[in-house]
N, C-alpha and C positions, 0 to 999 in steps of 0.2 A: 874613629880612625880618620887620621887626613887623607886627604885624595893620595899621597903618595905612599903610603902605608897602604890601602886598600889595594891599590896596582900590583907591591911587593906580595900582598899576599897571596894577591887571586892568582899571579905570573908562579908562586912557590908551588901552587896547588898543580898547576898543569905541568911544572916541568916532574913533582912528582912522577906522576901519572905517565907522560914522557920516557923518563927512567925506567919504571915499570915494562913501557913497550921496549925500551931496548934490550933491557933483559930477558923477557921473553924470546925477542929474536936471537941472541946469543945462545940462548939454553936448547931451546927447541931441534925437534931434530928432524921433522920434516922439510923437505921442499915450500911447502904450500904454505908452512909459517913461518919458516927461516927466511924463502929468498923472496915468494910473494908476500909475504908481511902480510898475511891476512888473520890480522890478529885487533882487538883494542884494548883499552884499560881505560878504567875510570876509579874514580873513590867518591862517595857515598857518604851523606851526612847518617845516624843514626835509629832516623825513621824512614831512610830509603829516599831521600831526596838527594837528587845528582850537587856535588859539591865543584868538581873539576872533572875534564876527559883531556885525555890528547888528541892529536889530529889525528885518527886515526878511521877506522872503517864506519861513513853515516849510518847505515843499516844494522851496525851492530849497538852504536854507541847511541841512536835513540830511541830503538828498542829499548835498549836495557833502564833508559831515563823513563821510559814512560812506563816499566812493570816493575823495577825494583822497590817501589814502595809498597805492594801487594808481596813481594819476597823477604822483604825486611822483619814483618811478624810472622812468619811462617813455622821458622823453630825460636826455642827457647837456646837464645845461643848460649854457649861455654868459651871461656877461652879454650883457645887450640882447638876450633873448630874450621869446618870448611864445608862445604855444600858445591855438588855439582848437578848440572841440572841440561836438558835440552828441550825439553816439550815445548813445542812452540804455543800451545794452550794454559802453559801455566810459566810465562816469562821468558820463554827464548824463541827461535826467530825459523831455523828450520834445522834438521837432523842433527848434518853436519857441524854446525855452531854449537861447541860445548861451552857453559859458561861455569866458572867457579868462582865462589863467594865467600869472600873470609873475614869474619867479624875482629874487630881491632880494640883489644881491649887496656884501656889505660885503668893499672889495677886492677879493680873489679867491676872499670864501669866503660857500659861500651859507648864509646865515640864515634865507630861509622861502619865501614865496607869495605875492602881493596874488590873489585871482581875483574876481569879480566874473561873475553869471549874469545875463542879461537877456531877458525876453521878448521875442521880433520879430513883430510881426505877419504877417508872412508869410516863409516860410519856401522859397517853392520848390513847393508842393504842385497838384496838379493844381485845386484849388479853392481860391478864393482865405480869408486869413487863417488857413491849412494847417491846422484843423482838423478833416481828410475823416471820414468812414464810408470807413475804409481796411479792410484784410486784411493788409497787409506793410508792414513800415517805411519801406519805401522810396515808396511812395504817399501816404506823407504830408510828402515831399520833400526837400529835399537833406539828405544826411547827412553830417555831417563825425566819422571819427574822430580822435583827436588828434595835432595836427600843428601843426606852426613858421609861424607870422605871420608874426612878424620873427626875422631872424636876426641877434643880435647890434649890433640896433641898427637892422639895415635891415627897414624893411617889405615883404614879398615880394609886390611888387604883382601878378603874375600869377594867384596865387593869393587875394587879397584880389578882385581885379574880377573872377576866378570866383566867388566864394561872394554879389557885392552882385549882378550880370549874374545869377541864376538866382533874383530875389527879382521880384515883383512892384512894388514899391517901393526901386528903387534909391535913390535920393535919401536916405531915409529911412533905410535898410541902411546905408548909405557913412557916414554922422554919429553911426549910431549903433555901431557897429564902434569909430569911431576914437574916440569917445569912452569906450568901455569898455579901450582900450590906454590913451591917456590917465588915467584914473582910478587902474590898476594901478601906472601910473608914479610920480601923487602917492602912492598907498598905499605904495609901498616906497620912496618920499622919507622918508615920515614914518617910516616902521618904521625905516629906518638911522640918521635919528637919536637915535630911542630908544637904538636899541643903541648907540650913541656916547656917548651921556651915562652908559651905566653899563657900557660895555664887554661885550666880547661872552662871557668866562666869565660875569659875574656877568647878562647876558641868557639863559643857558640855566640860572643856579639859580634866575633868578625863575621862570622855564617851570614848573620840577619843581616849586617851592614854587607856583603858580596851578594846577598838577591834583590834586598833591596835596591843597589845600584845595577842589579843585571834588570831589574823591572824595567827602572827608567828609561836604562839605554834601549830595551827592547820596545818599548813603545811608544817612545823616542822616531824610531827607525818603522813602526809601523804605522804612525800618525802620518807617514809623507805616502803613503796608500790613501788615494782620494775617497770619504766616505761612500759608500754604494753595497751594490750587489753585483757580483760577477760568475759568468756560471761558464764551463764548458761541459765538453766530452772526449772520452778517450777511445779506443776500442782496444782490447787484448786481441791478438790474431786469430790465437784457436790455444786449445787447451794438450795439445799432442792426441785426444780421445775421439777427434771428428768433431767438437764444437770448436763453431768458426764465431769471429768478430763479437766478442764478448763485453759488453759497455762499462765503461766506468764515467759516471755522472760525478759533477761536485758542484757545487755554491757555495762560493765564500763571500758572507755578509764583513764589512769590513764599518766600523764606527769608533772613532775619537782614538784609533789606535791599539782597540783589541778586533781580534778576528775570528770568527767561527764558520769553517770549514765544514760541510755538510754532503756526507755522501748518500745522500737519499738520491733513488732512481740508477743505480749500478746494480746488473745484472747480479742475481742467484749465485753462492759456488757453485762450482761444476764438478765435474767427475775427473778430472786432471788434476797435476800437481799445480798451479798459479793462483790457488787460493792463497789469502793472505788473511795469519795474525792481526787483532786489532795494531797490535806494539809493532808489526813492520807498516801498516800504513802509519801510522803516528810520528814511526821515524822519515817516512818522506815526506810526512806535512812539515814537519820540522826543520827539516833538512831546508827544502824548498825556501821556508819564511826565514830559518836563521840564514841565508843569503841576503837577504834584503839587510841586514845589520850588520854595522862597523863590525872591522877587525877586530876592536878592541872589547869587541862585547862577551862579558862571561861563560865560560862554557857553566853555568850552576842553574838551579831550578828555576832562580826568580824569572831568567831571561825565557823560559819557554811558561808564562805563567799568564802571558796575554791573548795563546793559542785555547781554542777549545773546538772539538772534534766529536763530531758524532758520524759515526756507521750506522746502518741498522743488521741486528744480527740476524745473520747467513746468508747476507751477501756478499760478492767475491771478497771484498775488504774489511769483512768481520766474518771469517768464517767460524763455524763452529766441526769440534771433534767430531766425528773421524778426520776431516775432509785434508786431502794430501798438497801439502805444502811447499815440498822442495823448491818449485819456482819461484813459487810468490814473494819469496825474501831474496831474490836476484831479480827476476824479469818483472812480476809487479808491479815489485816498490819501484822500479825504474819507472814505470809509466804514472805514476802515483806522481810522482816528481813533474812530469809532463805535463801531466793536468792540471795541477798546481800551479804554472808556471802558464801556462794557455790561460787560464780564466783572469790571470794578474797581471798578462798582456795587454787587457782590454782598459787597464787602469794606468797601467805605467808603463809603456810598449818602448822609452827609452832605456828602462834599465833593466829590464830581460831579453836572454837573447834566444835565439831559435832552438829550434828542438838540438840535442844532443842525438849520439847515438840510441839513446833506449832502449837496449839491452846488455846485458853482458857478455853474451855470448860462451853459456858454461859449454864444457867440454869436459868430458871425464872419462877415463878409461882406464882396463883394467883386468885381472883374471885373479880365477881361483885356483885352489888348489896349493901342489907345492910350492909350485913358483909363483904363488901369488902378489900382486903387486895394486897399489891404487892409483891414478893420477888425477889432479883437480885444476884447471885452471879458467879464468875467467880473460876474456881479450880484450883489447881496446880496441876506441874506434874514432870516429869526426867527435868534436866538440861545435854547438851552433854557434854562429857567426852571432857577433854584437854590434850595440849604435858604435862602439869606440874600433871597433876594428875583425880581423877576420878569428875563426873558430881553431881551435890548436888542433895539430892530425896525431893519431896515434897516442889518444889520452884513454886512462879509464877515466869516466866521468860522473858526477853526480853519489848516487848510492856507493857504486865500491869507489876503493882507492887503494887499492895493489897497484902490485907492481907485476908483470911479467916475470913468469919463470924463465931465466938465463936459460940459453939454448945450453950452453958446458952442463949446466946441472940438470937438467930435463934428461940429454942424452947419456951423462953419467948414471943418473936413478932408473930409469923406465926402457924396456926395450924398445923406443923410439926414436926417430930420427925427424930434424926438421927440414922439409926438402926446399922452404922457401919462406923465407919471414921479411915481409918486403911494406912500405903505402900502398896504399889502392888510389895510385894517385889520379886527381878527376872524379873521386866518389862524392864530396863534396858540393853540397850547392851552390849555384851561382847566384850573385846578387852585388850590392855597395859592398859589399862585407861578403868573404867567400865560405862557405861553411868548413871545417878541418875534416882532410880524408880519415879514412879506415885502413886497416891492413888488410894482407893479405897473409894466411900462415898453413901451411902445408904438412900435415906430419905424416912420415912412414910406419908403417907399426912391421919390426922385425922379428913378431909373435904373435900368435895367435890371438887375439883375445877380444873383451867387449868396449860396446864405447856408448854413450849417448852426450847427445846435444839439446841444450834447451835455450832457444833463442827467439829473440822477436825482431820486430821492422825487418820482416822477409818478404811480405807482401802490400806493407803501409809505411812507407818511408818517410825519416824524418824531416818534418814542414821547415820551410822557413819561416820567417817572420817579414811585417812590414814591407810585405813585395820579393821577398828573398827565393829562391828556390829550394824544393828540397833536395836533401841529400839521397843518394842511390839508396834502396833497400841493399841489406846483407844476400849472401847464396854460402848456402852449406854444399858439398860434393863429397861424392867419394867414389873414386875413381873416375868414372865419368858420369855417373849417375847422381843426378841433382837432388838434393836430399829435403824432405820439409824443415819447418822448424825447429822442431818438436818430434826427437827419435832417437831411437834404439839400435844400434847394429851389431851381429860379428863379422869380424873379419879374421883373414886369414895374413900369414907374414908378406910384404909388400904390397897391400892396399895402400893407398895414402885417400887421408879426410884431410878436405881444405877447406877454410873457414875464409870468406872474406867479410870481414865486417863493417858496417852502414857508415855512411858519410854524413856530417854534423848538417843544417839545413843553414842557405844563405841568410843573410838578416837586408832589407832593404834592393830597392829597383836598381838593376844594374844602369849607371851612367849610358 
């Protein structure tokens, strides 16, 4: 293939994928997929190798890069198959992230994968919007390891009205299920006719020829990383369980433009949910390094084929089964990210910028019963300031990339009101380069019901860079009472919880 033939292809592969997410969003029926878009898609070469993704959620989309080749031999596929899956131990990332996987067969021979991960707001967990102060996996609700939907066509509805019947929100579950089978289907509609229009040899030499030029570029782009060794440290705050300042160590050896990332010396799991999947740290090393690479660099395997990662297992970022995970694929991997970005400071301090927020700042609430209802969302906050200029306020950053739930549709779904959604302006660090504020968002709850929060930089606020200041730490509230990170509550109708969240860190000495 010419250079301009390779670009048309790899550019077809992602708007795929692209189409995929927007049909999702059209089909779906909840809040949390519909209007925060907390969804991704990708397609799949055959043995489980990422071929294209969209721009969509980092945390979902290199998880699923870095386990779908262990899922790819799993079953004996059939056409009109589909597999859906959550266990964060055997390919997905935590509870609520369902992922389904649909084998794409041209005739009788299979080509690749449509999958598609989506956020559900509730999940099955003893509290509602399954984001507990858990201890085991299973506390934070139903787990599915990976297993057949449909079989060859048929939907195994026994199976399906088990997994919507154990949600809080069936209704919602049910629309959003079939619309992720749905999406798969157009996705390897479209894949097949790719492969039709240039047949299926000359479909596996463009493959070779798209990693092969995703290698180049990628190590390309990490050859301008000075050879060395670079090491930091990070601290988790506390686990919501009474463990405080939890370490995460890394060294990344960097040579001739391949990198190996090494988390030897990061504290034990713990007894909280901020354990983390090897597949969610994998995706913030990725994350992290595919920043350093052109825009124009491949979303396919070749491009992350110069990273190599080692954990050791059961520590926080290899954790092994039971150990409860809800956070670690929000609050972790954000720190994962941080660390990443600190130790590669010390190599390249002009083209990283200060810390971000680091965290998400989830929020979930919710009740049972008749009136039962779930809600999920994640906040924004500072972005850190750069050498080129100041931090953006009121970003998600890094790992997610939602969107805020519209206050019309918050307050249309949920008996809640938002009594203030405003900047936190001044949370931001001072510096050459000002760090981007946080918000501020206030909700009424005009029901009874539960809620939890799981949040970091409450007590360790995000640094600046090269002389910069940091940005404020986050404060959670409710009512007047100042609330930790990391917690549970009920309330009763007109409590309001107000979240302010962290300001991005300055980059460089203020003039």
């Amino acid at each position: 293939m010419d250079p301009v033939e390779l670009a048309v292809f790899s550019n077809r592969m992602e708007a795929l994928c692209a189409e995929m997410g927007a049909l999702l969003r059209r089909c779906a029926f909840s809040p949390n997929i519909r209007d925060r878009l907390d969804f991704s898609c990708a397609i799949f070469d055959c043995d489980g190798h990422l071929v294209a993704q969209a721009a969509h959620i980092p945390v979902h989309l290199g998880s699923m890069a870095y386990a779908m080749s262990g899922l790819a031999g799993y079953f004996d596929w059939q056409k009109g198959d589909a597999a859906i899956l959550n266990d964060p131990y055997l390919g997905g990332t935590h509870l609520p992230d369902v992922t389904v996987i649909t084998p794409c067969f041209l005739d009788e021979t299979l080509c690749g994968f449509a999958v598609n991960r989506a956020h559900h707001a509730d999940i099955g967990a003893e509290t509602p919007g399954s984001m507990p102060m858990s201890r085991r996996l299973e506390e934070e609700g139903l787990v599915l390891p990976p297993q057949l939907i449909s079989r060859q066509g048929q939907l195994d509805e026994a199976r399906f009205e088990g997994i919507v019947n154990a949600t809080r929100t069936p209704r919602d579950t049910r629309g959003d299920l079939l619309a992720q089978l749905h999406v798969n289907e157009r996705g390897c509609d479209r894949l097949l006719e790719r492969i039709r229009e240039c047949g299926l040899e000359a479909w596996g030499r463009a493959l070779e020829e798209l990693n092969a030029y995703g290698r180049r570029v990628a190590c390309a782009a990490l050859e301008d990383i000075p050879d060395g060794v670079y090491e930091a440290h990070e601290w988790m705050e506390d686990d919501g369980l009474g463990h405080e300042d939890i370490r995460l160590q890394v060294r990344i050896q960097v040579q001739n433009g391949q990198v190996e990332v090494d988390f030897a010396g990061t504290d034990a799991q713990v007894e909280g949910p901020i354990n983390c999947p090897i597949s969610v740290t994998a995706a913030g090393v990725y994350y992290a390094l595919r920043c350093l690479m052109p825009a124009y660099t491949p979303a396919c395997a070749g491009s992350f084929e110069a990273i190599d990662l080692h954990a050791p297992e059961g520590c926080l970022l290899n954790a092994k089964p039971p150990a409860a995970v809800a956070a670690g694929n929000v609050e972790t991997s954000m720190r994962v990210v941080d660390l990443v970005l600190r130790a590669l400071q010390k190599a390249i301090p002009e083209k990283l910028p200060a810390a971000s927020q680091g965290t998400m700042n989830n929020v979930a609430a919710g009740a049972s019963g008749e009136q039962s209802w779930a809600y999920y969302e994640t906040l924004a906050g500072g972005m850190g300031a750069h050498a080129n200029g100041a931090g953006l306020s009121a970003r998600h950053s890094h790992m997610t990339n939602t969107r805020n739930t519209p206050v019309e549709v918050l307050e249309q779904a949920y008996p809640m009101r938002v009594q203030r959604y405003m900047l936190r302006r001044g949370s931001g660090g001072g510096g050459q380069h000002k760090g981007g504020d946080g918000i501020i968002r206030e909700f009424e709850f005009l029901a009874p019901a539960q809620f939890s929060v799981l949040s970091e930089r409450r007590r360790h606020a995000p640094e600046g860079a090269e002389g910069g200041e940091s940005g404020a730490a986050g404060r959670n509230c409710l009512n007047d009472e100042e609330l930790p990170g990391k917690c549970q509550r009920t309330v009763k109708a007109g409590d309001r919880l107000r979240i302010e969240t962290p300001g991005g860190g300055g980059w460089g000495t203020a003039p």
